[in-house]
N, CA, C and O of each residue as an XYZ file, in Angstrom:
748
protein
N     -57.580     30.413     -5.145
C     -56.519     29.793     -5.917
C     -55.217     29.842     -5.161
O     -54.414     28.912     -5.233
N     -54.962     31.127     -4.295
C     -53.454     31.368     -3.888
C     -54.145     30.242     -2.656
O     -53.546     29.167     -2.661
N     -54.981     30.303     -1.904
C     -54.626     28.798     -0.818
C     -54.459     27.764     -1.439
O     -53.479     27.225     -0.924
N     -54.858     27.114     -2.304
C     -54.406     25.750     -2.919
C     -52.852     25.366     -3.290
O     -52.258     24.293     -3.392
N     -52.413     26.946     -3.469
C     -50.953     26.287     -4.065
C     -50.842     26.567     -2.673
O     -51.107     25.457     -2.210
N     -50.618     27.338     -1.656
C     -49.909     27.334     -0.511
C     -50.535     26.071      0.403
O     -49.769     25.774      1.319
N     -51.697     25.305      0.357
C     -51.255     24.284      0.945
C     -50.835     23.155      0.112
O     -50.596     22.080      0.662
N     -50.701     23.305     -1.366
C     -49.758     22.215     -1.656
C     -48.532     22.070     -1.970
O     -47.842     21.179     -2.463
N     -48.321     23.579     -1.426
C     -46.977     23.300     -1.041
C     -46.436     23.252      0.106
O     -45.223     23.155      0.290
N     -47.570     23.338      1.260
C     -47.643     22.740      2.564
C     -47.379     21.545      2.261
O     -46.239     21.083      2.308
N     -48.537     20.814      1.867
C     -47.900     19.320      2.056
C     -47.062     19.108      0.810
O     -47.511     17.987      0.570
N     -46.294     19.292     -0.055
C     -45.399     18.892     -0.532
C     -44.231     18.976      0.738
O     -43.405     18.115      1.044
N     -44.430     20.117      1.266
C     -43.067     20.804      1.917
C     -43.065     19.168      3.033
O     -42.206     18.374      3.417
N     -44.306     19.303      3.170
C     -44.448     18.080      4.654
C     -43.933     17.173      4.140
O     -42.973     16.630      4.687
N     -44.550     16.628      2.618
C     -43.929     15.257      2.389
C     -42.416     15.396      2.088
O     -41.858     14.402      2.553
N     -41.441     16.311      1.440
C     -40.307     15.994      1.427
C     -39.436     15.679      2.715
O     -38.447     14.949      2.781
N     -39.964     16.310      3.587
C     -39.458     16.395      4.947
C     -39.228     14.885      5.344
O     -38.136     14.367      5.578
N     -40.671     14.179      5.381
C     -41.182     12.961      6.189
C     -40.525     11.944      5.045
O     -40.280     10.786      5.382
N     -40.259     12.364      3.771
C     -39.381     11.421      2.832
C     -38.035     11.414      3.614
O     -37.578     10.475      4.266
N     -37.576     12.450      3.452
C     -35.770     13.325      3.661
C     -35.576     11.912      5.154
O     -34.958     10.872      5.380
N     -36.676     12.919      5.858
C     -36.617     11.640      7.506
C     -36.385     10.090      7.649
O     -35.710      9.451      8.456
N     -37.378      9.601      6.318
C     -37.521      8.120      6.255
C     -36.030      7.884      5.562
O     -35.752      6.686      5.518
N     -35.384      8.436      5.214
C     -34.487      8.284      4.141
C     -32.978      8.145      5.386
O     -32.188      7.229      5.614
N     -33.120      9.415      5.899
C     -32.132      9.446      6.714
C     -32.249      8.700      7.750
O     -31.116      8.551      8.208
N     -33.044      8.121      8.400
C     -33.562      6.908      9.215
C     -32.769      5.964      8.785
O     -31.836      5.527      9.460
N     -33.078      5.545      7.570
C     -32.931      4.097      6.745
C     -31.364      4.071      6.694
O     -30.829      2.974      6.860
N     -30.639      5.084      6.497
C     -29.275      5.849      5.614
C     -28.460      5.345      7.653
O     -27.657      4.441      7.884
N     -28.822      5.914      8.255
C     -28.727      5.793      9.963
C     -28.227      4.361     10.534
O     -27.230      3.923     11.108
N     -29.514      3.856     10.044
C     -29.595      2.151     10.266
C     -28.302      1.512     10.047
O     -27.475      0.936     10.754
N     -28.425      1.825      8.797
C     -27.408      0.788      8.075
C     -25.898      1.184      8.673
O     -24.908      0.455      8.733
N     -26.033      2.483      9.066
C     -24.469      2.765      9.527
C     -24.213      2.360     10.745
O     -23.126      1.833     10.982
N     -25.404      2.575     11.987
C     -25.645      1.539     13.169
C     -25.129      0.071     13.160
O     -24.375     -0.541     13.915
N     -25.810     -0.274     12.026
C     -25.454     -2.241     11.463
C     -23.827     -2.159     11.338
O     -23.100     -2.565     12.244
N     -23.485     -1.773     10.507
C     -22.213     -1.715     10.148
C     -21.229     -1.425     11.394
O     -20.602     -2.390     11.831
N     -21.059     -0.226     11.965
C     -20.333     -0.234     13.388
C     -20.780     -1.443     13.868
O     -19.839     -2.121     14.282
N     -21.929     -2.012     13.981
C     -22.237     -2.882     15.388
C     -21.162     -4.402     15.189
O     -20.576     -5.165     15.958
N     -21.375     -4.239     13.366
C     -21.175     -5.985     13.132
C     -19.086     -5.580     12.789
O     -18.232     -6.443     12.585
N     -18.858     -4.043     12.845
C     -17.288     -3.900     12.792
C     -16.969     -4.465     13.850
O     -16.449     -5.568     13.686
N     -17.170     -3.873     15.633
C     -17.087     -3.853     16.673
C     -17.067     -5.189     17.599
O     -16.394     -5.499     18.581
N     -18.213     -5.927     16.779
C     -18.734     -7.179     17.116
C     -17.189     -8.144     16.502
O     -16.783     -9.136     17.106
N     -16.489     -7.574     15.181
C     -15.635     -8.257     14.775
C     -14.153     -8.764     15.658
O     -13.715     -9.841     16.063
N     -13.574     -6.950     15.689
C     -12.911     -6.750     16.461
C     -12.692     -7.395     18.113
O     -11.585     -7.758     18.511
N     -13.873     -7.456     18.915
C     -14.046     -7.932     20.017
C     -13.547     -8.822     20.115
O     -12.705     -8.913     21.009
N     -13.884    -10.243     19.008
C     -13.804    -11.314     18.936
C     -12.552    -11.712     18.413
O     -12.124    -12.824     18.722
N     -11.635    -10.672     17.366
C     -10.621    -10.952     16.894
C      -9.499    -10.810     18.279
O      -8.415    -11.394     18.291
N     -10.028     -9.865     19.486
C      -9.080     -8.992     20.553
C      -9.067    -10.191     21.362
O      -8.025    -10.533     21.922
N     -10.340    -10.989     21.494
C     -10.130    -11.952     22.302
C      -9.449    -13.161     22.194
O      -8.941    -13.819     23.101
N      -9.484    -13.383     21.049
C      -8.141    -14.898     20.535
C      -7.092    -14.083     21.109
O      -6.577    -14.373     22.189
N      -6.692    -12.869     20.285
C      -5.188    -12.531     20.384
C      -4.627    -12.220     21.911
O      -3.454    -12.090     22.259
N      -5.617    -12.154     22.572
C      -5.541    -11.360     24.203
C      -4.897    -13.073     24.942
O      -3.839    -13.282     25.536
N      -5.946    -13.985     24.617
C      -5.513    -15.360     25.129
C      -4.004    -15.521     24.757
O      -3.222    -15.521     25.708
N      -3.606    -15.627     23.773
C      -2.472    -16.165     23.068
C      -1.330    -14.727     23.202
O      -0.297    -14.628     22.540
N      -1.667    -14.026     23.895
C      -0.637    -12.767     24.806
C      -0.751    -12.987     26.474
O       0.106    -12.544     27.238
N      -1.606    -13.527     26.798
C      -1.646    -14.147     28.173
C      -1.172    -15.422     28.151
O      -0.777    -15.797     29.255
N      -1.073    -16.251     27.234
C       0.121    -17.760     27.273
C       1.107    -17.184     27.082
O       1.974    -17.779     27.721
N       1.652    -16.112     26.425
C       2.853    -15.602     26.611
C       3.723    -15.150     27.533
O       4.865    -15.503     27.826
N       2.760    -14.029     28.084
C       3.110    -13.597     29.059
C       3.519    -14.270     30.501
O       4.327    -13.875     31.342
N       2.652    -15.451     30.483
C       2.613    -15.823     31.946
C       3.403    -17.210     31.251
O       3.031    -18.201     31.879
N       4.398    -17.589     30.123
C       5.561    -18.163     30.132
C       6.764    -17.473     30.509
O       7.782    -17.762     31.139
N       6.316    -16.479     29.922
C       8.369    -14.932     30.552
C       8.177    -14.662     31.468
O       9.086    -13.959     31.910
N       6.787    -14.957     32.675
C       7.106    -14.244     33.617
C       7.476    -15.707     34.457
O       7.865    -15.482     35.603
N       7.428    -16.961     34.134
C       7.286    -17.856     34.776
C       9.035    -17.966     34.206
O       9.820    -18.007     35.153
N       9.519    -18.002     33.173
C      11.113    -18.018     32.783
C      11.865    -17.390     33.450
O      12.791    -17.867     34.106
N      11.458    -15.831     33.339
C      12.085    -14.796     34.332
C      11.821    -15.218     35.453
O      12.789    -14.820     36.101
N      10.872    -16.005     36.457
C      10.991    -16.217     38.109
C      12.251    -16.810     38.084
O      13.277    -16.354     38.589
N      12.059    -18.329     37.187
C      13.449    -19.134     37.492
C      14.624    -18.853     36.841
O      15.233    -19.849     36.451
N      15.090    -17.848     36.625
C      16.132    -17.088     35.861
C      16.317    -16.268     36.710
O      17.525    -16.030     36.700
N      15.677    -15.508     37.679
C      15.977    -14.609     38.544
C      16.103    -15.341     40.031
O      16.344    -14.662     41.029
N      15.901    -16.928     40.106
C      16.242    -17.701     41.449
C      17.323    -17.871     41.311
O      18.186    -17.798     42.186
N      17.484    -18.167     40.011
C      19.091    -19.167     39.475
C      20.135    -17.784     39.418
O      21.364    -17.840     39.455
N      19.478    -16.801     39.339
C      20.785    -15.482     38.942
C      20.914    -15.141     40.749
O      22.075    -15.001     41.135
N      19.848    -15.014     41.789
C      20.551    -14.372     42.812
C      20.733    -16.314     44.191
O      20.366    -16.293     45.366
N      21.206    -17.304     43.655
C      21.374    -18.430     44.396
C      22.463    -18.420     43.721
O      22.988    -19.522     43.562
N      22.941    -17.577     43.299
C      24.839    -17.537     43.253
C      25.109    -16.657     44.177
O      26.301    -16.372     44.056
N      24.541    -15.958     45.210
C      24.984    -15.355     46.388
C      25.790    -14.298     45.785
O      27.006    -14.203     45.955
N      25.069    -13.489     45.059
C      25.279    -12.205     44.819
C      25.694    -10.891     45.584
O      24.672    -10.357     46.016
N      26.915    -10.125     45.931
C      26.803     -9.681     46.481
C      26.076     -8.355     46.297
O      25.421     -8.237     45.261
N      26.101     -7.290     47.202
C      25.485     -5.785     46.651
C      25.891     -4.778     45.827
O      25.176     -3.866     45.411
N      27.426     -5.009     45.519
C      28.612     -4.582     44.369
C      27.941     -4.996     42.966
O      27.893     -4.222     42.010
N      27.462     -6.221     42.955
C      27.323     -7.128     41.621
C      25.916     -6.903     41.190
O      25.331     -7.380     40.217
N      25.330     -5.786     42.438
C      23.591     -5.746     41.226
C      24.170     -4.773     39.882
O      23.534     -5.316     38.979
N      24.598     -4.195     39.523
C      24.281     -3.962     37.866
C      24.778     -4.927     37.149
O      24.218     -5.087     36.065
N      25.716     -5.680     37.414
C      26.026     -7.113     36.582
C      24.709     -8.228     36.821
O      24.334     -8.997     35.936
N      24.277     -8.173     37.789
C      23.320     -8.924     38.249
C      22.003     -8.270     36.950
O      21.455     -8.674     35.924
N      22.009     -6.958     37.900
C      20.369     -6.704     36.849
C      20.620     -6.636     35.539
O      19.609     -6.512     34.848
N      21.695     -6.679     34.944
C      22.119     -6.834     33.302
C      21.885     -7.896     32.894
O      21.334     -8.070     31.807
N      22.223     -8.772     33.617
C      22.257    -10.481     33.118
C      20.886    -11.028     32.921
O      20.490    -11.751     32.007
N      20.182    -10.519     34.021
C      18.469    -10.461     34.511
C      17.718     -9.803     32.762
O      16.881    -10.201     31.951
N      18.734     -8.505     32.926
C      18.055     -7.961     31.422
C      17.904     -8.875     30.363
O      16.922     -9.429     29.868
N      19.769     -8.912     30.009
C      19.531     -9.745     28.971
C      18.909    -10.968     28.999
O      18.489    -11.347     27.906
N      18.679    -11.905     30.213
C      17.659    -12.902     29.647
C      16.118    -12.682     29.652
O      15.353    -13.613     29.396
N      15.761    -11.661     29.894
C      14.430    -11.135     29.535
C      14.102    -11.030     28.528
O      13.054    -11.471     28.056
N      15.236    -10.201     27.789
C      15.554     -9.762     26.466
C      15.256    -11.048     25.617
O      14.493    -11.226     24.668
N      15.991    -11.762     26.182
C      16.371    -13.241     25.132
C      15.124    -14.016     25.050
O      14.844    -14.568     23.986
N      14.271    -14.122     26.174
C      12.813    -14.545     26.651
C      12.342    -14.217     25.575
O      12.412    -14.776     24.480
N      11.674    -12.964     25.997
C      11.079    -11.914     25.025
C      11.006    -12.001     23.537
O       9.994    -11.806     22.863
N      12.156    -12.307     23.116
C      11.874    -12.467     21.936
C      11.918    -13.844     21.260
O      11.477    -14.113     20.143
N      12.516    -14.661     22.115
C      11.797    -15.935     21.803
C      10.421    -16.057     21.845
O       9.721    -16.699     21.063
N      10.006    -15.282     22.981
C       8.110    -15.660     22.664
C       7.510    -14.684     21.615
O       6.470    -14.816     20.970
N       8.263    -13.844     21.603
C       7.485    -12.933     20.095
C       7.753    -14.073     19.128
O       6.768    -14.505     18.528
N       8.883    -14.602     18.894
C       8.763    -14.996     17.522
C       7.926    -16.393     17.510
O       7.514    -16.793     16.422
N       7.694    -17.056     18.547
C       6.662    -17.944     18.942
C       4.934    -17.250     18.851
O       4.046    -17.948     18.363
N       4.651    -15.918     19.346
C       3.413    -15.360     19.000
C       3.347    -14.962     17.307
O       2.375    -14.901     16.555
N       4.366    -14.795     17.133
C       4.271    -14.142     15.598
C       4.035    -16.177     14.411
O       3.164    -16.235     13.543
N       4.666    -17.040     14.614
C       4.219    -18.186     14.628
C       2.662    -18.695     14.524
O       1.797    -18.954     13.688
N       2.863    -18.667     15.767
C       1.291    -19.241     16.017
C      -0.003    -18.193     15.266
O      -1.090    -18.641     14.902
N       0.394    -16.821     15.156
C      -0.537    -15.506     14.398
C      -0.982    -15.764     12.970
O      -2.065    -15.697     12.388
N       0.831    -16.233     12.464
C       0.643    -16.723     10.909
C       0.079    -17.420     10.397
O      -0.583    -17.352      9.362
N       0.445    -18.802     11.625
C      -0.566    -20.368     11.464
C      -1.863    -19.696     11.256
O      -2.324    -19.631     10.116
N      -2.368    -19.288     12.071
C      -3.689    -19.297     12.117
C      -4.746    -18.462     11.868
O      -5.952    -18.706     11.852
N      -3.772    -16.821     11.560
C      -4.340    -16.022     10.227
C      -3.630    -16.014      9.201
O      -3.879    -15.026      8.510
N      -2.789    -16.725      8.746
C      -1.687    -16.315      7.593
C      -1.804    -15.000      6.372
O      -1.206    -13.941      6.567
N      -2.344    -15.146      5.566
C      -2.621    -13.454      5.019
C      -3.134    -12.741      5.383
O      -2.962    -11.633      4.875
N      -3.871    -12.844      6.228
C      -4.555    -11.763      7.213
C      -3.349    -10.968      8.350
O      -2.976     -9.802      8.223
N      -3.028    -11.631      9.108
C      -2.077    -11.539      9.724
C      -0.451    -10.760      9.122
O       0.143     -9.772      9.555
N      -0.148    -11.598      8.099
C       1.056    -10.753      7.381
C       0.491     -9.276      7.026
O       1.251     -8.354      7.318
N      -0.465     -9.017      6.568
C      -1.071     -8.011      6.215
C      -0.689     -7.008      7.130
O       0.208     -6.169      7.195
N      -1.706     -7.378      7.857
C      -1.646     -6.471      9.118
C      -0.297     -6.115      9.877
O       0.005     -4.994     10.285
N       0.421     -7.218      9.986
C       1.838     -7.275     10.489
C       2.752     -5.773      9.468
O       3.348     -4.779      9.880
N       2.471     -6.257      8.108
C       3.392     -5.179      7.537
C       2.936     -4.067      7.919
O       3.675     -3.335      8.577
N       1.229     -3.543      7.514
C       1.153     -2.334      7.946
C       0.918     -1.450      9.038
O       0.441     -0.317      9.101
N       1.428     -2.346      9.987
C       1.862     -2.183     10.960
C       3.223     -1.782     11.054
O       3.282     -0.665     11.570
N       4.067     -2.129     10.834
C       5.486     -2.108     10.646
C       5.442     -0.792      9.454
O       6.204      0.127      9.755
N       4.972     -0.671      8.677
C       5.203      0.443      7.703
C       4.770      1.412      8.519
O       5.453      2.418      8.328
N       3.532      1.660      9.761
C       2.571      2.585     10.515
C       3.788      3.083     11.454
O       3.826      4.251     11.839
N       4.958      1.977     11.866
C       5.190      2.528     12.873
C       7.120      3.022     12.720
O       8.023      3.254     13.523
N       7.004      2.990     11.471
C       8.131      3.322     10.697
C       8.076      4.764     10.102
O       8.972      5.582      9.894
N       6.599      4.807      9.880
C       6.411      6.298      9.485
C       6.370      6.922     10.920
O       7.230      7.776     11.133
N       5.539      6.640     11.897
C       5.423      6.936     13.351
C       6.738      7.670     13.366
O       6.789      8.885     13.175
N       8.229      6.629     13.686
C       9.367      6.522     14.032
C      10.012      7.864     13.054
O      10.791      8.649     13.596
N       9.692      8.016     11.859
C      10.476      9.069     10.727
C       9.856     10.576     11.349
O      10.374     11.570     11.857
N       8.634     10.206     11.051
C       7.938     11.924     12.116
C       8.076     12.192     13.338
O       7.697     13.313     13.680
N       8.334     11.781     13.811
C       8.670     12.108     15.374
C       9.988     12.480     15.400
O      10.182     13.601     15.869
N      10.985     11.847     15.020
C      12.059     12.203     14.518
C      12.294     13.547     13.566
O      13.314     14.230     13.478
N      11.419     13.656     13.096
C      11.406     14.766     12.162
C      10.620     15.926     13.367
O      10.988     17.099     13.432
N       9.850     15.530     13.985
C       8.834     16.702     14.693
C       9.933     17.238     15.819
O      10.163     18.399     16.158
N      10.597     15.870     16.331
C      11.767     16.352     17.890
C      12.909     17.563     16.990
O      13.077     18.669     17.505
N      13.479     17.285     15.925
C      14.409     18.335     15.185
C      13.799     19.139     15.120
O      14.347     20.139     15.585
N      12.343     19.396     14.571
C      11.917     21.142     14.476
C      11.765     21.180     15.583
O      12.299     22.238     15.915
N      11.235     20.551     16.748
C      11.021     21.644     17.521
C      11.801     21.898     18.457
O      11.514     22.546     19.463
N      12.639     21.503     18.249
C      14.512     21.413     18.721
C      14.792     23.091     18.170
O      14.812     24.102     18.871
N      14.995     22.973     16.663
C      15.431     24.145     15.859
C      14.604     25.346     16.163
O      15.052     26.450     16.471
N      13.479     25.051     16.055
C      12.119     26.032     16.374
C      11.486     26.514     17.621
O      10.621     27.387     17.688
N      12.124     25.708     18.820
C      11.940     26.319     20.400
C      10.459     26.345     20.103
O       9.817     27.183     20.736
N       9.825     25.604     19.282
C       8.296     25.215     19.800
C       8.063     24.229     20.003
O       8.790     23.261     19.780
N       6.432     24.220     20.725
C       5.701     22.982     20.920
C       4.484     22.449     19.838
O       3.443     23.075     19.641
N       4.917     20.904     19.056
C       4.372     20.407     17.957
C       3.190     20.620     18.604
O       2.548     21.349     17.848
N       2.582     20.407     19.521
C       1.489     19.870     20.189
C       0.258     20.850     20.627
O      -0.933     20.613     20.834
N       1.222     22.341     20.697
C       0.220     23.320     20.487
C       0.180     23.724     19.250
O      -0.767     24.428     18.899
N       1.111     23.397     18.407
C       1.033     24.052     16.736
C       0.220     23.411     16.164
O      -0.539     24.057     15.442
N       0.030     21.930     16.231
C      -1.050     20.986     15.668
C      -2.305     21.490     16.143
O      -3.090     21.670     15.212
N      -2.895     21.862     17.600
C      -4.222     21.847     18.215
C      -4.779     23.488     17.403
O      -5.876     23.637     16.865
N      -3.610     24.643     17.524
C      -3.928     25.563     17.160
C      -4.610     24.906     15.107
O      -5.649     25.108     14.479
N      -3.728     24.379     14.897
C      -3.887     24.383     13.263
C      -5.417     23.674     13.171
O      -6.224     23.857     12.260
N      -5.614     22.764     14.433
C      -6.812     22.405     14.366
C      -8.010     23.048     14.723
O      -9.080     22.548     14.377
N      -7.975     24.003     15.315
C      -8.489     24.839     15.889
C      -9.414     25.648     14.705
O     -10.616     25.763     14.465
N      -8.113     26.150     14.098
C      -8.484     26.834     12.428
C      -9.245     26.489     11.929
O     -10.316     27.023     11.641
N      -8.589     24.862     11.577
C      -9.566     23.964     10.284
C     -11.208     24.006     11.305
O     -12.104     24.771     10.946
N     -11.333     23.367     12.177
C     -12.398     23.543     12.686
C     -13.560     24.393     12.511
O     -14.700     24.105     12.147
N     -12.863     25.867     12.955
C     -13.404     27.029     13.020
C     -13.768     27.417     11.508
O     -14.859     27.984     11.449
N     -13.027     27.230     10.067
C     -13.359     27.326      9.300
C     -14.368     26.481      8.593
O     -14.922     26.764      7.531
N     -14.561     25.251      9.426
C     -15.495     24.619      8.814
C     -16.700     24.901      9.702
O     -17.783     24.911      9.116
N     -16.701     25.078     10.706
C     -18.152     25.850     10.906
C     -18.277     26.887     10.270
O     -19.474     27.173     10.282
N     -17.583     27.780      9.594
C     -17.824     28.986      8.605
C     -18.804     28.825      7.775
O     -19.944     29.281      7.685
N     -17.927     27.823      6.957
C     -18.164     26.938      5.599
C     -19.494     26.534      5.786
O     -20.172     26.724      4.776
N     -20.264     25.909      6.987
C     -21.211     25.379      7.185
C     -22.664     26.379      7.533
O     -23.807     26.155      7.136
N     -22.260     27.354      8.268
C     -22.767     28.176      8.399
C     -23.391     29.568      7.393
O     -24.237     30.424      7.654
N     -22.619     29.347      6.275
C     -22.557     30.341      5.174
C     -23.649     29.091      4.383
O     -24.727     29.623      4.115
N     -23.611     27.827      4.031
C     -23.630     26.957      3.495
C     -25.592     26.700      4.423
O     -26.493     26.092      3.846
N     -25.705     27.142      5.410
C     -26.733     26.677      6.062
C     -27.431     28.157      5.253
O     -28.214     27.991      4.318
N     -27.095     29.430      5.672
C     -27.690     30.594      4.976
C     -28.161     30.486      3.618
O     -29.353     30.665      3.369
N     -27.022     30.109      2.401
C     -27.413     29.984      1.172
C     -28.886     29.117      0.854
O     -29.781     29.589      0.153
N     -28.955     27.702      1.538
C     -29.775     27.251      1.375
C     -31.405     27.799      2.596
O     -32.584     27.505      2.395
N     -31.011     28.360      3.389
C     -32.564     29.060      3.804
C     -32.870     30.194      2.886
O     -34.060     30.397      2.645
N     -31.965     30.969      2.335
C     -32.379     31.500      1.270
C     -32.716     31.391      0.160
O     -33.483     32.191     -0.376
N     -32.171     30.289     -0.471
C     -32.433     29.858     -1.670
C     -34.096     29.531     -0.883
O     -34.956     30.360     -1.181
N     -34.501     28.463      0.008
C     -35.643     27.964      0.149
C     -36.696     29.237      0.274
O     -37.687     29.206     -0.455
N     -36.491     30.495      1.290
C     -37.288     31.422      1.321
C     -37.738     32.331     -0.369
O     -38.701     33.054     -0.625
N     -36.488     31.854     -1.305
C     -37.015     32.528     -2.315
C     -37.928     31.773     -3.169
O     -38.873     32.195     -3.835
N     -37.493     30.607     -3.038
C     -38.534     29.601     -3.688
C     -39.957     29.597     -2.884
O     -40.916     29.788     -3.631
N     -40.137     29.496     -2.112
C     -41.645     29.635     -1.174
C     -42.274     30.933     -1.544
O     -43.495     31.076     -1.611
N     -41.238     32.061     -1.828
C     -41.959     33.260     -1.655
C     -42.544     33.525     -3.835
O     -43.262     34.420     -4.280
N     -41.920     32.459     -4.569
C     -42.163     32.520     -5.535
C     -43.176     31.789     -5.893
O     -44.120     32.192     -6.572
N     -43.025     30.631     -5.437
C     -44.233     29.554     -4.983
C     -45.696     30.867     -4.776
O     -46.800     30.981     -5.309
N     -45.192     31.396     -4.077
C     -46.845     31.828     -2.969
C     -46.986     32.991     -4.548
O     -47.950     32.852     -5.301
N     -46.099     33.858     -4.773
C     -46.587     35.198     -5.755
C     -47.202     34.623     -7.114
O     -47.705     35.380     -7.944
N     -47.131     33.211     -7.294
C     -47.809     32.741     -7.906
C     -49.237     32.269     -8.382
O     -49.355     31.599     -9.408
């Protein structure tokens, strides 16, 4: 009698396993699919926007050539480069954001709510960016520390405590299972 329950709870034990497996297989898949067809998205979204930053680019740099013929064919002397490279600046400057607001244009056309979307939270991402850093340079101004080891250490912690957590968490359940098997069998 005691071998019958111990091998059926052999193969029970087998079949939950080879279930648990098929399950987490299946559970696997789908998260495989999902990255593949995110990734697959992205690629394709990087590549419009990459084109339409390379018509940009290679208009300011083609503005800036003839902006920088026309700034030193006034026979500039060597006194006048910081007036020179200022002037150079500001029409870079002026370039520049003529073609942003020409990329930001053409972005809207042709994602319009998608695009604003993203645009704001972007702008909200890098506004918070801009407030913490600002906030992180004052402490560690005031505090003669480094954010950068205080963060890795704090991560360090959380880490370390979650292998704890996991590890205590791996015990409970071989025990719980050894008491169930061993109740299983005194049966």
């Amino acid at each position: 009698m005691s071998d019958s329950i111990k091998d059926r709870l052999a193969t029970d034990l087998q079949k939950a396993k080879t279930t648990g497996g098929t399950r987490l297989t299946r559970i696997s898949e789908v998260f495989k699919n999902a990255a593949s067809q995110a990734i697959n998205e992205f690629k394709e979204g990087s590549g419009e926007i990459g084109l339409i930053a390379k018509d940009t680019v290679s208009t300011i740099s083609g503005n800036l050539n003839q902006n920088a013929e026309e700034a030193t064919s006034e026979n500039a002397s060597p006194t006048d480069f910081k007036t020179l490279s200022t002037r150079i600046f500001n029409l870079l400057s002026a370039e520049i954001k003529v073609q942003f607001v020409k990329l930001d244009a053409k972005l809207t056309e042709r994602y319009s709510d998608r695009y604003l979307t993203a645009k704001q939270s972007a702008q909200q991402r890098l506004e918070n960016f801009s407030v913490w850093y600002q906030n992180a340079k004052v402490n560690a101004e005031a505090t003669g520390s480094d954010p950068l080891q205080k963060k890795q250490l704090e991560l360090e912690n959380q880490i370390g405590e979650a292998g704890t957590s996991v590890a205590q968490k791996e015990q409970q359940i071989k025990q719980h299972l050894k008491s169930l098997l061993q109740t299983a069998i005194a049966k």
